[in-house]
C-alpha positions in Angstrom: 7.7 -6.2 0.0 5.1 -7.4 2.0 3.5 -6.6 5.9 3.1 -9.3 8.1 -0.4 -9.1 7.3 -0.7 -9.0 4.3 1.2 -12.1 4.0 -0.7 -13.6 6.8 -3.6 -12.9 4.0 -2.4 -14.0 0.6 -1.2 -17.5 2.4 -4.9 -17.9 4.8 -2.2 -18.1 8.3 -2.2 -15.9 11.0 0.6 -13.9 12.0 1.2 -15.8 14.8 1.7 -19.1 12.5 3.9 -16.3 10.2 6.3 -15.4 13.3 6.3 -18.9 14.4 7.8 -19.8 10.5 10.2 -16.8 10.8 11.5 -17.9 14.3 12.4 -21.9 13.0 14.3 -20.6 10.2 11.4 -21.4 7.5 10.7 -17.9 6.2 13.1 -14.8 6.2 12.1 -10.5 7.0 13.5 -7.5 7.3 12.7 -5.0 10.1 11.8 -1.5 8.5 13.1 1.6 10.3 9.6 1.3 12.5 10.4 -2.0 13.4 7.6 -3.4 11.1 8.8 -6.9 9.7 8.6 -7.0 6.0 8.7 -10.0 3.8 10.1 -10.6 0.5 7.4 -11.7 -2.1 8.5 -15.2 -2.8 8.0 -15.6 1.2 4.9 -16.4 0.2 4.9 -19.0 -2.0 7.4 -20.8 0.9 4.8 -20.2 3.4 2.0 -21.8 0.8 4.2 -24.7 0.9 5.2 -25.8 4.2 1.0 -25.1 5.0 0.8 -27.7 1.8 3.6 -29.8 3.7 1.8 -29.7 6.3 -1.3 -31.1 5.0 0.2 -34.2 3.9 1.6 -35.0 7.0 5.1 -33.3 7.1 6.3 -31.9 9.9 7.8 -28.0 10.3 11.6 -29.9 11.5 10.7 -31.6 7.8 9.8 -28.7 6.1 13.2 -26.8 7.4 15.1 -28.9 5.6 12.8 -29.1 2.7 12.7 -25.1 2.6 16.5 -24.7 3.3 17.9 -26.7 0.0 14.6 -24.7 -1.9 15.8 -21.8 -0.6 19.6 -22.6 -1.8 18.2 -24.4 -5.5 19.4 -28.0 -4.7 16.1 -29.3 -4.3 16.2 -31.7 -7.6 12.9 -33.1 -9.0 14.1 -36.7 -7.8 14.6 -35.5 -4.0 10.9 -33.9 -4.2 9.3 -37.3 -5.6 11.5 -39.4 -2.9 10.0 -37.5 -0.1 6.7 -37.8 -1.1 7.1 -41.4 -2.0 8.8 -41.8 1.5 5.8 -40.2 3.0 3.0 -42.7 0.6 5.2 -45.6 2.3 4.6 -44.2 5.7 0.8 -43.4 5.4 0.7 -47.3 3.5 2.3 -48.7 7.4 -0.1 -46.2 9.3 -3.2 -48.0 7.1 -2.1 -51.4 7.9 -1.4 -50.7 11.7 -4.9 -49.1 11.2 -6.9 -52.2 9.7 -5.1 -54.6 12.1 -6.5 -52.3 15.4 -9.7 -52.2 13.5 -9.5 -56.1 13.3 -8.6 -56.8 16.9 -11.4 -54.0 17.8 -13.9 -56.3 16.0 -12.7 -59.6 18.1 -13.3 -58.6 21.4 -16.4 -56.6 20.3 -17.6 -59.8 19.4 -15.7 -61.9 22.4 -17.9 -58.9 25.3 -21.1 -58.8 23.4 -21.9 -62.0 22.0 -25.4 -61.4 21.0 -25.0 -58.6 19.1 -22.0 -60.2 16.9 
């Protein structure tokens, strides 16, 4: 079993960001008889995920659901490479909405400073 700290330090969060995971449902404790929270092992490689989920653009309402069917073994290979390919398709729209602002940004640059175009 591990301290709140010392799973705040095998997974590089804070405690606070380990409380926050514990109070939306994403990771699980027990209280000790001092009231100390103490976390399962496998806690951390949950918390090492949703911080991975995270980084790819996930949000922690998409990591519940994500962590819940982990959690219960129905997250199937195929689920796992739809939600990622779910996620490529909405960073793909992000880019294009991104190189058409880029485009119009360009226009009027050119339309208010005419010399420098």
């Amino acid at each position: 079993m591990l301290k709140i700290g010392d799973l705040a330090n095998r997974t590089g969060v804070s405690t606070d960001t380990i409380r926050l995971y514990e109070k939306r449902g994403l990771i699980r404790s027990e209280r000790m008889a001092n009231g100390y929270r103490v976390f399962d092992p496998q806690m951390e490689r949950f918390v090492k995920l949703i911080r991975q989920g995270q980084s790819v653009g996930f949000t922690l309402r998409e990591m519940e659901g994500v962590v819940a069917r982990l959690s219960d073994g129905a997250l199937s290979t195929e689920e796992t490479a739809a939600l990622i390919k779910e996620r490529i398709q909405s960073v793909d729209i992000k880019l294009s909405e991104l190189a058409e602002l880029r485009t119009t940004l360009v226009d009027l640059y050119g339309r208010a400073c005419p010399l420098r175009g």
